[in-house]
C-alpha positions as CSV (number, residue, x, y, z in Angstrom):
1,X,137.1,64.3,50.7
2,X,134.5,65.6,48.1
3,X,130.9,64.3,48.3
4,X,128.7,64.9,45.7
5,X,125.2,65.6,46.6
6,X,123.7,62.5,46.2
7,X,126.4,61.2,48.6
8,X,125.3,64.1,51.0
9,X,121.7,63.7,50.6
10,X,121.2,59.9,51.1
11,X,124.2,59.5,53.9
12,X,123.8,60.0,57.7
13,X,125.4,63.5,57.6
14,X,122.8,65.2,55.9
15,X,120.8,64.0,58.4
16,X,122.5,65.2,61.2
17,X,123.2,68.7,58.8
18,X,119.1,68.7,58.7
19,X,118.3,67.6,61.9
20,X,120.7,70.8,63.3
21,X,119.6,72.8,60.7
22,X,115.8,71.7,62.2
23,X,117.1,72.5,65.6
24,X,118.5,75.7,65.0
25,X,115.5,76.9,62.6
26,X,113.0,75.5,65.9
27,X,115.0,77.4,68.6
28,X,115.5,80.5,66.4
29,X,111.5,80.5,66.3
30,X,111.0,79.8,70.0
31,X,113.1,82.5,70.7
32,X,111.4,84.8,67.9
33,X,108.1,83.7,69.4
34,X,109.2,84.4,73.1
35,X,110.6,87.5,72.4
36,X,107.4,88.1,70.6
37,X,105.4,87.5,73.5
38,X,107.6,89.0,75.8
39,X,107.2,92.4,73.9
40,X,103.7,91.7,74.1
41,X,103.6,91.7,77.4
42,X,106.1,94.0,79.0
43,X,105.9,96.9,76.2
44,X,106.0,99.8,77.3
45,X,106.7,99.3,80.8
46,X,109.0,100.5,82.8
47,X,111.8,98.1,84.5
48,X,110.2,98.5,87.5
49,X,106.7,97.5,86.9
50,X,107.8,94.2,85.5
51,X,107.3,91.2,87.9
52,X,110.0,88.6,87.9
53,X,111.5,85.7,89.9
54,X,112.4,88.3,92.7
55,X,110.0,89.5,95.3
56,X,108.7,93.0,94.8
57,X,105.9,94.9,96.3
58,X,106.5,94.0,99.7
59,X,104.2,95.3,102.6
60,X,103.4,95.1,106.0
61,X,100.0,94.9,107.3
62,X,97.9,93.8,110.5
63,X,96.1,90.7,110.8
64,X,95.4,89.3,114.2
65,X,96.6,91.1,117.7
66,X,100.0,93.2,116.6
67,X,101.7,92.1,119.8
68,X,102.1,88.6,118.4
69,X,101.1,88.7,114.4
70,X,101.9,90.8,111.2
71,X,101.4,90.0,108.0
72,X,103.0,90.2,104.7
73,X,102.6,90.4,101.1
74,X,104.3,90.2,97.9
75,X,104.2,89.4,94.2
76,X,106.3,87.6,91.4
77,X,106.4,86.5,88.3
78,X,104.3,82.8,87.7
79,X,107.6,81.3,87.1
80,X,107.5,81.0,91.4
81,X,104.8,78.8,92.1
82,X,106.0,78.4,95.9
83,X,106.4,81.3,97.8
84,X,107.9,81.2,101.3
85,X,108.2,83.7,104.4
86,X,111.3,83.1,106.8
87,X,111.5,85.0,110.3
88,X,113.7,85.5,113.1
89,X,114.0,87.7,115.9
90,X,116.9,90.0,115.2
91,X,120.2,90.3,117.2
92,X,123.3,92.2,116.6
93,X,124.9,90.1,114.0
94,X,123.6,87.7,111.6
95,X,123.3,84.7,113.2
96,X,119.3,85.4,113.7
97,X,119.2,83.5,110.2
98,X,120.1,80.2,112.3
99,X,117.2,80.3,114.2
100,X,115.0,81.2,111.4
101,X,111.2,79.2,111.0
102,X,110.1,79.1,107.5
103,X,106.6,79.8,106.6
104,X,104.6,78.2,103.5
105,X,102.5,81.2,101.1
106,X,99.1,81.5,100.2
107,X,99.4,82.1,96.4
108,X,96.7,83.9,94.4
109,X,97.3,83.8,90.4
110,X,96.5,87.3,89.2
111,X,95.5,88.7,85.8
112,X,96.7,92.2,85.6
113,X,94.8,92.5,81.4
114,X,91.5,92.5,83.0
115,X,91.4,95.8,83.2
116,X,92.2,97.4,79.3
117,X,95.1,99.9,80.5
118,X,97.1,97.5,81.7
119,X,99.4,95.0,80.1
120,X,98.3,91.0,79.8
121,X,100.5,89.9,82.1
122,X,99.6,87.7,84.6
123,X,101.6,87.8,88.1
124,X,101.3,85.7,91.5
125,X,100.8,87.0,94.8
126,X,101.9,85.6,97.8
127,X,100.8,86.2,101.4
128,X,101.8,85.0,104.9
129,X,100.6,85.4,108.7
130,X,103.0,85.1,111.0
131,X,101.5,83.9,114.1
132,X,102.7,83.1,117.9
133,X,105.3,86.1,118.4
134,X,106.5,87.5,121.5
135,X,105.4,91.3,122.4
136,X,107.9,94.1,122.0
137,X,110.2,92.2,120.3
138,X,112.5,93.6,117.0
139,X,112.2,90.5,114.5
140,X,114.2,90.1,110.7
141,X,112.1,88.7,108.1
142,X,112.8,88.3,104.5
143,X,110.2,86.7,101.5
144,X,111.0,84.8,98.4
145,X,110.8,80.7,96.6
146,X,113.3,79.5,99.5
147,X,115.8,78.8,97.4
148,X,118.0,81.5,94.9
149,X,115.6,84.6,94.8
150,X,115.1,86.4,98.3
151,X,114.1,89.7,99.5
152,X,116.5,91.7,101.9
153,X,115.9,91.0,105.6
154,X,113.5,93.5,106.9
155,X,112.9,94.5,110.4
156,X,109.6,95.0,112.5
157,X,109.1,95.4,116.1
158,X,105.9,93.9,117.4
159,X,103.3,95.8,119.9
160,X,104.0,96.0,123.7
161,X,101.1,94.6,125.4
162,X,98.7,97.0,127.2
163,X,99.5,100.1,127.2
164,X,102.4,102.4,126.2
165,X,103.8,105.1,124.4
166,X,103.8,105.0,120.7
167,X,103.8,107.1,117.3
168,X,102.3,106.6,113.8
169,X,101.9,108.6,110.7
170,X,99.4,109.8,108.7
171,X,98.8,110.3,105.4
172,X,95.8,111.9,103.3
173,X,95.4,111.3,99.7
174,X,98.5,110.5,97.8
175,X,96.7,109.7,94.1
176,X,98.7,111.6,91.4
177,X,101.7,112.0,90.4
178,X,102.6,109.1,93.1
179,X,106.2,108.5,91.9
180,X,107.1,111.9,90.9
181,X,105.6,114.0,93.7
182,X,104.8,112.0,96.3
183,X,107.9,109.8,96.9
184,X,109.4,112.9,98.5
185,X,107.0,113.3,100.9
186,X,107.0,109.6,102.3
187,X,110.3,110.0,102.7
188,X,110.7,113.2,104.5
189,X,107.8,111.8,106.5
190,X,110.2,108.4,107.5
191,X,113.3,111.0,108.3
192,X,110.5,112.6,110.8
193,X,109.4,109.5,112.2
194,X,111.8,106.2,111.1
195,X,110.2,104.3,114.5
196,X,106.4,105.2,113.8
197,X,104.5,101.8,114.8
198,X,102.1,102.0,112.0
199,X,101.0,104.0,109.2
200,X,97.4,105.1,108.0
201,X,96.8,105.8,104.1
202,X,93.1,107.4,104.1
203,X,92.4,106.3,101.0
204,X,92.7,107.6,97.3
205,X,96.5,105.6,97.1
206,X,95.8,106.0,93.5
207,X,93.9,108.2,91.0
208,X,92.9,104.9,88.3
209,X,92.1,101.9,90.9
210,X,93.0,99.5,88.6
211,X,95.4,100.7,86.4
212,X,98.3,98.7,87.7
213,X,101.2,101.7,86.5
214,X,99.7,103.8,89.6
215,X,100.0,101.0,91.8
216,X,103.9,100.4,90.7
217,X,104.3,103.8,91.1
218,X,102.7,103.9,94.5
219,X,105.3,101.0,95.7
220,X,108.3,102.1,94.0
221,X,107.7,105.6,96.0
222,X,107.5,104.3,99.2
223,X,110.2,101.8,98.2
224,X,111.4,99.2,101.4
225,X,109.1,101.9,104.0
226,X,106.2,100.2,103.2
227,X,107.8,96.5,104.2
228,X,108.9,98.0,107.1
229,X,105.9,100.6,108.4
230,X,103.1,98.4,109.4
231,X,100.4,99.8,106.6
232,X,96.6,100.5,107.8
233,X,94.9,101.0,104.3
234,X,91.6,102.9,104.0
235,X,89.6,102.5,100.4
236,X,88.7,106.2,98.8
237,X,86.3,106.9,96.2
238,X,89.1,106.4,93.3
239,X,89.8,102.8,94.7
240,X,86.3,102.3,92.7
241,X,86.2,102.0,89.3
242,X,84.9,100.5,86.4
243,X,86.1,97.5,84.3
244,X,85.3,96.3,80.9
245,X,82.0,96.6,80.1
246,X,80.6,96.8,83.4
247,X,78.3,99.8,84.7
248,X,78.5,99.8,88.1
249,X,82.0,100.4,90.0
250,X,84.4,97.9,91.4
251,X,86.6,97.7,94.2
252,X,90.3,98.0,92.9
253,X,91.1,94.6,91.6
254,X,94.4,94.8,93.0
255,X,93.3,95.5,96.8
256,X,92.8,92.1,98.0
257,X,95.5,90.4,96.7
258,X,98.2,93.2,97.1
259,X,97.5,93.8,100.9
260,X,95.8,91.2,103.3
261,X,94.0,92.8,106.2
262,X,91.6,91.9,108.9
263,X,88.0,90.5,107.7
264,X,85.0,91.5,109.8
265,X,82.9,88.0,108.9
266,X,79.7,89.9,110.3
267,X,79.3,92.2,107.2
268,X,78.9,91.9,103.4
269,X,82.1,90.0,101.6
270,X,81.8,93.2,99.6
271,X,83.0,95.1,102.7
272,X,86.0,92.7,103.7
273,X,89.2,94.4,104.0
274,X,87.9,97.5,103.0
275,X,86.1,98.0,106.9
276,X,88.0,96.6,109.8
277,X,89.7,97.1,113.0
278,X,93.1,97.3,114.4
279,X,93.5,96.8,118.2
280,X,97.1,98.9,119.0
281,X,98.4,99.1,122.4
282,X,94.8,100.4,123.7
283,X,94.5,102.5,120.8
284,X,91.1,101.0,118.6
285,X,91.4,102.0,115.2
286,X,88.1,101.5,113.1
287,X,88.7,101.9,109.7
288,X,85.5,102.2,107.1
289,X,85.1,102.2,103.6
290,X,83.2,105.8,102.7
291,X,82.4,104.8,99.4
292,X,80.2,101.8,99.9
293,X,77.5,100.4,101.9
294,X,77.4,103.5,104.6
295,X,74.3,102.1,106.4
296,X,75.4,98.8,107.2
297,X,78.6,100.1,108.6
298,X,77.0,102.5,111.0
299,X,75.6,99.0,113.0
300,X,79.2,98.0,112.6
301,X,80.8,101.2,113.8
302,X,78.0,101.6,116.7
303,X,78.9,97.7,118.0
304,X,82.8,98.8,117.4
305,X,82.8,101.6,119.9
306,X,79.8,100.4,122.5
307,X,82.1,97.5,123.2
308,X,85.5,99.2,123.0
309,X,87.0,100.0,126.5
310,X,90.2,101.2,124.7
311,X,92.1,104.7,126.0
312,X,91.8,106.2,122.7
313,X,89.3,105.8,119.9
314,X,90.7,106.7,116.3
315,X,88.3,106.3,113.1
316,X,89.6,106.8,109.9
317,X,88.0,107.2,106.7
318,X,88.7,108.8,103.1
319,X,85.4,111.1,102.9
320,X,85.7,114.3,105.3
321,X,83.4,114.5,107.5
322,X,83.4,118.0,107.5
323,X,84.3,119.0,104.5
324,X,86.8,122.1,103.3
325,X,86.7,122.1,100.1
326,X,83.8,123.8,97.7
327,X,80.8,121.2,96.5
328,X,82.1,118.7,99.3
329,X,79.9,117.0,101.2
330,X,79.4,114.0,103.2
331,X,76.0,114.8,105.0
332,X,75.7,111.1,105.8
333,X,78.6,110.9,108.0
334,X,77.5,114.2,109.9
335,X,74.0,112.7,110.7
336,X,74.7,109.0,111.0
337,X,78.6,108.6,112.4
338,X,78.9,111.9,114.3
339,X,76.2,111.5,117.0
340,X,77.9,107.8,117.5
341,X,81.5,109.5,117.8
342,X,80.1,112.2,120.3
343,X,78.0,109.5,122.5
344,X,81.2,107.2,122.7
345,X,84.0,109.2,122.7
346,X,85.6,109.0,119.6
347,X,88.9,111.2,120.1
348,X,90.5,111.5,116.3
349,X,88.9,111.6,113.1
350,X,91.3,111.1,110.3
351,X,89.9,111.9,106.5
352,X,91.4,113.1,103.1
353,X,89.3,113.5,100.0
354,X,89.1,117.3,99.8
355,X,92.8,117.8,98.8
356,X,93.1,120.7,100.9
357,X,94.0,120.8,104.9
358,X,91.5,121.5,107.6
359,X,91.8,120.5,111.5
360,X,88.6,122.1,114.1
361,X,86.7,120.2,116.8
362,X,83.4,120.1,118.8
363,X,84.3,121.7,121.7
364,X,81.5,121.2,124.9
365,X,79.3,123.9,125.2
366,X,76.8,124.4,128.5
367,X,73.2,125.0,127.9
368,X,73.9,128.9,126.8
369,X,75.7,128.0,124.4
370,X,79.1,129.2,126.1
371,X,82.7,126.9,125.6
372,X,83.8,124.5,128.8
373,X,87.4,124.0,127.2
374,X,86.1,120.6,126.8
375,X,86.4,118.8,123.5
376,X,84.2,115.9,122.3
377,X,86.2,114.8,118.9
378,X,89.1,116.3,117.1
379,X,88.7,115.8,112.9
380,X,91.6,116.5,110.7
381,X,90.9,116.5,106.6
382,X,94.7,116.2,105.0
383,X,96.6,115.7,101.7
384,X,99.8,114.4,100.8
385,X,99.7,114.4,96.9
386,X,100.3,116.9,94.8
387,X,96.6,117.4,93.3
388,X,95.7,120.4,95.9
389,X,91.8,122.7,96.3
390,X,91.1,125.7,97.6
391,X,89.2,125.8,101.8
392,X,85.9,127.3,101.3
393,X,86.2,129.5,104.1
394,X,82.3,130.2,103.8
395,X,81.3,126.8,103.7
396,X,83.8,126.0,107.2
397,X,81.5,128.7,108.5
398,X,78.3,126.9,108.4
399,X,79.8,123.7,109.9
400,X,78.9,126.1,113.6
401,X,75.5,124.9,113.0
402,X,77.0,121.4,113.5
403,X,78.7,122.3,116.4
404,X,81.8,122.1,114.8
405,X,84.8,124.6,115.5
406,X,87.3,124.6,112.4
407,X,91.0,125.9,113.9
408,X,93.8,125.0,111.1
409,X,93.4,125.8,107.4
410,X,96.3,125.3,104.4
411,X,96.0,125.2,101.0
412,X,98.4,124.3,98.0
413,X,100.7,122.7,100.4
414,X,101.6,118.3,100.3
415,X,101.2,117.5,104.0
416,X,101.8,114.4,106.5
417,X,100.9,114.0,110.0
418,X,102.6,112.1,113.1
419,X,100.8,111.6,116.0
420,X,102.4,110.4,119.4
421,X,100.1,109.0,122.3
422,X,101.9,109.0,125.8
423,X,100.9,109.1,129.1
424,X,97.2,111.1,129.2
425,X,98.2,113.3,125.8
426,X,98.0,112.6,121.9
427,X,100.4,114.6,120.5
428,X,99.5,115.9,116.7
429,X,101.5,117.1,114.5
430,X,101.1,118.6,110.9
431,X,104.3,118.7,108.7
432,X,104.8,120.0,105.3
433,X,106.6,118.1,102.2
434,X,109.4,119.9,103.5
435,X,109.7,118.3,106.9
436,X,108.7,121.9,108.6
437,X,106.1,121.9,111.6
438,X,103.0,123.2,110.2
439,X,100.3,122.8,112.8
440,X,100.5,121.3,116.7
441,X,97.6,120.6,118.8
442,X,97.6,118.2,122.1
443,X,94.6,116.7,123.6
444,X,95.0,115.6,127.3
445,X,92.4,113.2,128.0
446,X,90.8,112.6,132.1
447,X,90.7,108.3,131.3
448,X,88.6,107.8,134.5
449,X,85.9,110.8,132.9
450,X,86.8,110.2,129.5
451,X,87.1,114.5,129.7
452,X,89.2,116.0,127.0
453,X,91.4,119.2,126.9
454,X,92.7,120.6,123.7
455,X,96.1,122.9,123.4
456,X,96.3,124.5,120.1
């Protein structure tokens, strides 16, 4: 049949021709607009900065006593709205998943384009404690919207109680060149030591602290390590930076919500999560934040070791205390935090900063000035990125008048550390991006005198 077009125009058919033809005009701009806006927001990114319905940037972190807590975060697109953690402990097959208890998120809404580097994209981080687990126990978690998008199961094994053997890594400033140079390294550092308990970053993860490209490539390197290494983060002076219009320096905007850590409720809010401590099979970790707020943190620090009864007292922080490296230096640290490390027995100081590689002591001298073979601290400066500095051999010199002994020096060389505590002896060891032994000293420690022996 012919219509002619007044037939067409004034019968239902048209209407259904124009109501389709509104329809497909309508989606075709949705989909013009969406694509618009979804250029607009992921241009220029790579695949794997770009959040979506799966979990990505999963990691493991203390909160609470790590023989029965751990705690995890990740992100995703806003499209998840409900995040969920599910955990088991693991057993030879995969029947663990029966017995699995699901866990509600803590969600924090996240705007990545306040900073004017980054993309306008908003994400959502989620963040779960888990609570109540038995010591010395191997458990399977995996994170996700408990429904179609999951992570992998992941295994962690929780702290013994008391005290036993154990081995962490170390890492000094990782900052540039994260995915291209340092992935190696963290990788050749997990072949060395797949069962290390935990893992200390001494700060400078990144060179921009909020440019959010650094932080995907800082996650992308370490890839399903850092879900599985129990992270110990320590702020650096490039976790500071400005945004907008803003003068003064902030905190990376991405710290808090990307890694949940203990908060000391005593001190500034601007301090939590950057200063904390991590109680470890009688190992007391203090970490502090170098950067920000020194004074207030020596009370902190003083309080943290006059009350610790802990074997072994580890402080880390990103600002060497004795610095290698030309125009470094941190006299505050030398005046303020060194007498409190020598009265209480701080046995390792971990630092980065000076992109260069330094390890010396203060050995115990009697009242000529002669050596006992005693040590009071032991203070390693380190570097796992690729941005490297000369030692200033001269200025290593005048650290004597501090009663500092410098023993180890490397230059132009990426470097991680593991470090095994067993028995009466910390085991230290430097390795190089190559996964060859670079430097070895052991510290044997008297726990009823609290007197300290150093093999090189």
């Amino acid at each position: 049949m012919i219509f002619s077009n007044k037939t067409i125009k004034s019968g239902p058919t048209f209407k259904i021709l124009m109501c389709c033809t509104f329809l497909v005009t309508a989606i075709g701009s949705l989909t013009t607009c969406a694509q618009q806006q979804h250029h607009h927001h992921h241009e220029g990114l790579h695949h794997w900065e770009i959040p979506s319905k799966d979990p990505d940037r999963i990691i493991l972190t203390f909160k609470g006593d790590p023989a029965t807590s751990r705690a995890v975060t990740w992100r995703t697109d806003t499209s998840i709205t409900h995040g969920v953690a599910q955990i088991a402990e693991a057993s030879v097959n995969s029947k663990f998943v029966e017995e699995a208890i699901t866990i509600n998120a803590e969600l924090e809404e996240f705007d990545l384009g306040q900073y004017k580097d980054n993309n306008s994209l908003i994400v959502h981080y989620h963040s779960v404690v888990f609570e109540g687990l038995e010591p010395d126990k191997l458990y399977a978690y995996r994170v996700g919207d408990g429904d179609e998008h999951w992570s992998e199961w992941i295994q962690f094994r929780t702290a013994k109680q008391g005290y036993n053997p154990t081995q962490f890594v170390y890492f000094g400033d990782a900052q540039n060149d994260i995915l291209e140079h340092w992935s190696r390294l963290i990788r050749m550092a997990y072949q060395t030591a797949p069962d290390a308990s935990f893992v200390i970053h001494a700060g400078d993860l990144v060179n921009y602290a909020h440019r959010d490209l650094e932080w995907a490539e800082w996650f992308k390197a370490g890839g399903f390590i850092h879900s599985q290494w129990t992270a110990i983060p320590v702020v650096g002076n490039h976790e500071f930076m400005r945004k907008g219009m803003l003068k003064s320096r902030e905190l990376s905007m991405q710290w808090r919500p990307q890694f949940t850590l203990p908060e000391e409720t005593d001190l500034d809010p601007e301090l939590h999560e950057t200063v904390y401590s991590v109680h470890y099979q009688d190992i007391h970790i203090i970490v502090l934040n170098s950067t920000d707020q020194l004074e207030q943190q020596t009370k902190f620090l003083e309080q943290q070791l006059k009350n610790s009864t802990a074997k072994w007292k580890i402080v880390t922080c990103h600002h060497s205390v004795f610095s290698p490296a030309k125009g470094r230096n941190f006299q505050f640290a030398r005046d303020n935090w060194k007498p409190l490390f020598d009265k209480y027995g701080v046995d390792l100081v971990l630092n980065g900063h000076d992109h260069t590689y330094a390890r010396g002591h203060v050995p115990i001298r009697t009242a000529d000035k002669s050596a006992t073979g005693s040590i009071k601290t032991m203070y390693v400066t380190s570097v796992s990125g690729p941005k490297q500095y000369a030692v200033d051999e001269d200025q290593m010199e005048e650290y004597k008048a501090d009663g500092y002994e410098n023993i180890e020096v490397g230059e132009h060389t990426q470097f991680y550390q593991v470090i095994t505590v067993e028995d009466n002896t910390l085991t230290y060891v430097a390795y190089t991006v190559l996964g060859e032994e670079y430097d070895r000293a052991v510290i044997a420690k008297d726990f009823e005198t609290g007197d300290k022996m150093i093999q090189q």
